[in-house]
N, C-alpha and C positions, 0 to 999 in steps of 0.2 A: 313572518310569512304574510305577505298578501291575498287573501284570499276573495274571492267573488261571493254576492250576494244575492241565492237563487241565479236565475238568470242574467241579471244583471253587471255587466261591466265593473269593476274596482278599478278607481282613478285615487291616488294620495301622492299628494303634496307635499314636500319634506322643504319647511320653513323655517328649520334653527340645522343649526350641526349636529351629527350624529355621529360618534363613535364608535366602531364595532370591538369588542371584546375579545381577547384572545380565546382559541376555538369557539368563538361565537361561529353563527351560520344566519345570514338573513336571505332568502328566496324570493327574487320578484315571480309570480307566480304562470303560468301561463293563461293569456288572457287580461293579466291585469298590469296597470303601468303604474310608474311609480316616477315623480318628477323632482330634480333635484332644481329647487329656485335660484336665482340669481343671489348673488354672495352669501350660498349656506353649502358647506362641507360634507359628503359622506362620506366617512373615511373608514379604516380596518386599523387596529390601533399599532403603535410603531414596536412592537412586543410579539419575543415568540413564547411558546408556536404561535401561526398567526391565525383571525379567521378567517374566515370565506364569505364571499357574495356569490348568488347563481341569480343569475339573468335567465329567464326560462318565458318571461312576455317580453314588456318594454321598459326600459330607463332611458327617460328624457334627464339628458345634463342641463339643465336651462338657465346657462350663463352664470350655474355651479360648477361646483368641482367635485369629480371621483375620484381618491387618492386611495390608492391601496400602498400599503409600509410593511415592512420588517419582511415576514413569510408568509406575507398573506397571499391570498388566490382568488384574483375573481373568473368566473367563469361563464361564456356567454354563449345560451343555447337561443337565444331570440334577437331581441334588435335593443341595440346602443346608439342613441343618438346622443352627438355635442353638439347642441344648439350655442354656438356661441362660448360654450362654456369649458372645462379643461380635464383632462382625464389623464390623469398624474401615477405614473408606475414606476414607484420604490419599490415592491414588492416581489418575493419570488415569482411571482408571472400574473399574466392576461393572456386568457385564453378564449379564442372566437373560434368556436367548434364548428362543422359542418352543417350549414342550411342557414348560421346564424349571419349576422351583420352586425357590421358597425361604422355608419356616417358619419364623419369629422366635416363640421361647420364650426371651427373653433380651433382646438389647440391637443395635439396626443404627444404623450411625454415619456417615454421610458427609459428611465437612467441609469444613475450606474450599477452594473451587474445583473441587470430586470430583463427578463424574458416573456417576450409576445409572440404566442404563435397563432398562427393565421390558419385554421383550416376550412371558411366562412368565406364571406366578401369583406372587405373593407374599402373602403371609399373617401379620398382624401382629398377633400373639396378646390376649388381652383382657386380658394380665400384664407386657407386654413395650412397649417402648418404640422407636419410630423416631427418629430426629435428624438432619435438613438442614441442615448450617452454613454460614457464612458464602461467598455466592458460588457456594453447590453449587446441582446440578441433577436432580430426580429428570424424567428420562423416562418414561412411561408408555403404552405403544398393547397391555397386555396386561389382566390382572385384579389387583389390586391391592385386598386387604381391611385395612384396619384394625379392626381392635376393639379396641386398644387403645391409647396414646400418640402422637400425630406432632407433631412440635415443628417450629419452625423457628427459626435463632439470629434476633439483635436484626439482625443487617444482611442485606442483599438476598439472596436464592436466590430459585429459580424450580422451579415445579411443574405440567410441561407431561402434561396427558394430554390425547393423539393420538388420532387417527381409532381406531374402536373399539376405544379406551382405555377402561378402566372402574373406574371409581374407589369399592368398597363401605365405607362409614364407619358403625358402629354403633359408636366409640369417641368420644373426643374428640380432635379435627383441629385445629390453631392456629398460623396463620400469624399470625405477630407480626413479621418483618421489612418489611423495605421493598419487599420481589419482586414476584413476580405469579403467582397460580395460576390459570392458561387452561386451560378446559376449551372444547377447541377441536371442531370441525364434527366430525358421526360420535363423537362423545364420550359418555361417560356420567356422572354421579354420583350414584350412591345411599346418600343419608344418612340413617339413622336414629339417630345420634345426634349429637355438636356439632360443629360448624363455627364457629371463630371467626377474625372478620379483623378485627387491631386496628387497624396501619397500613398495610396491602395492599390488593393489588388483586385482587379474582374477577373475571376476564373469562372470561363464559358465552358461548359458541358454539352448543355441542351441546347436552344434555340434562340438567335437575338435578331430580332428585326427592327431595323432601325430605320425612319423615316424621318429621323429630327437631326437631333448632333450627341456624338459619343467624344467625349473630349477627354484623353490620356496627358496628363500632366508631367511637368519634368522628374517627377519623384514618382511618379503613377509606372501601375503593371497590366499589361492585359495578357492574357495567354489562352489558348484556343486549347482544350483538352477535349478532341472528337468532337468539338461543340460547331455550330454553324452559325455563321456572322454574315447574315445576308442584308446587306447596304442596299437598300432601294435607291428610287428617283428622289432626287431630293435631301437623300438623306447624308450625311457627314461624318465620318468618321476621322478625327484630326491626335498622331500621336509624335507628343514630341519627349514622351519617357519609353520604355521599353515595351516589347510586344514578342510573345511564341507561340508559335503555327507548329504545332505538330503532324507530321508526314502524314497522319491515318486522319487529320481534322479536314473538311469539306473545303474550308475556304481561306482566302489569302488574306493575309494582312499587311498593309503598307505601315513601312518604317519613318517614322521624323518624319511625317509628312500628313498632308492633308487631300483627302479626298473622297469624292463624290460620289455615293453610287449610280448605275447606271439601271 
């Protein structure tokens, strides 16, 4: 536990590796920040049950690494920043609760079978990189920016944003596994720049406004369940794999073809 000193701010420096113990519990505290230095590890150890981290001020990653493993939990009621540095999810989940944040200037990583949900901001720098691997699951019913890289590995993960979920893409987005990215009822996604589904599926519920390019692949799915796909000026939507427009969905969708909204 971090705690403050009288009135005083609590600033600590974490300059070797530290492993957290199983049902350990370490709390950044609110008010005080806790910085992870350049080439030193905080980790939760690869052992179940696992413990816990609660972010409740600030964790500066700087040009370190946070790696949660096995069943661990970290959980974020304040602000995450990766300066640079890499925030590694082996672990039953990452969790960025309501009010909280978390800035990627660097590299977020959640693999295989690891869940992140979003119910905070996240903000995914126009330098930096996200990664969804094998089996993983990003939840999302918060804000969620990319402007720069989201991958998804070669096999199945899943990319649910939830009732006012909101999903801002002015980067490039690429689902290339086998998943499914639902953007379900009460949903948002605003893209202004690439969305590509090689071998995936977009299932649209809620809302997608597109000002950039939505590019459906020869193995790629899209399908309109009530959702609304409103293609502005400028914007592209090009499918040369499958696409369904159900009767009761708002808007049309062109087949093997490419075009422009108006």
């Amino acid at each position: 536990m971090i705690r403050s000193a009288g009135e005083k701010a609590s600033v600590v420096s974490l300059d070797r590796p530290f492993e957290l113990d199983p049902k350990g519990s370490h709390t950044v505290a609110i008010g005080q920040t806790l910085n992870v230095l350049e080439g030193v590890v905080l980790s939760i150890a690869n052992l179940s049950p696992g413990g816990s981290i609660w972010v409740n001020g600030t964790l500066n990653i700087n040009d370190g690494t946070l790696h949660n493993q096995a069943t661990g939990l970290v959980t974020n009621r304040g602000t995450i920043n990766i300066n640079g540095g890499m925030l590694n999810n082996d672990g039953d989940s990452v969790v960025n609760r309501v009010g909280a944040a978390i800035n990627n200037i660097g590299g977020f990583i959640s693999n295989t079978g690891a869940w992140f949900s979003n119910s905070g901001t996240v903000v995914n720098d126009s330098a930096s990189s996200f990664v969804l691997g094998d089996h993983a699951t990003l939840n999302n019913n918060g804000s969620f920016t990319n402007a720069g890289l989201f991958n998804t590995s070669s096999l199945s993960s899943a990319v649910l944003n939830r009732d006012k979920g909101i999903l801002k893409k002015s980067g490039t987005f690429n689902l290339g596994s086998l998943g499914t990215f639902s953007n379900l009822t009460g949903s948002k996604i605003t893209n202004s720049g690439r969305i590509n589904l090689f071998d995936s599926l977009l299932d649209n519920r809620g809302t997608v406004d597109n000002t950039g390019i939505i590019e459906v692949f020869h193995f790629g799915l899209y399908q309109n369940k009530a959702g609304t796909l409103d293609n502005r000026t400028s914007g592209i939507f090009t499918n040369a794999g499958s696409a369904t427009n159900l009767d009761t969905a708002p808007s049309t969708i062109p087949g093997r073809s490419s075009t422009t909204g108006a």
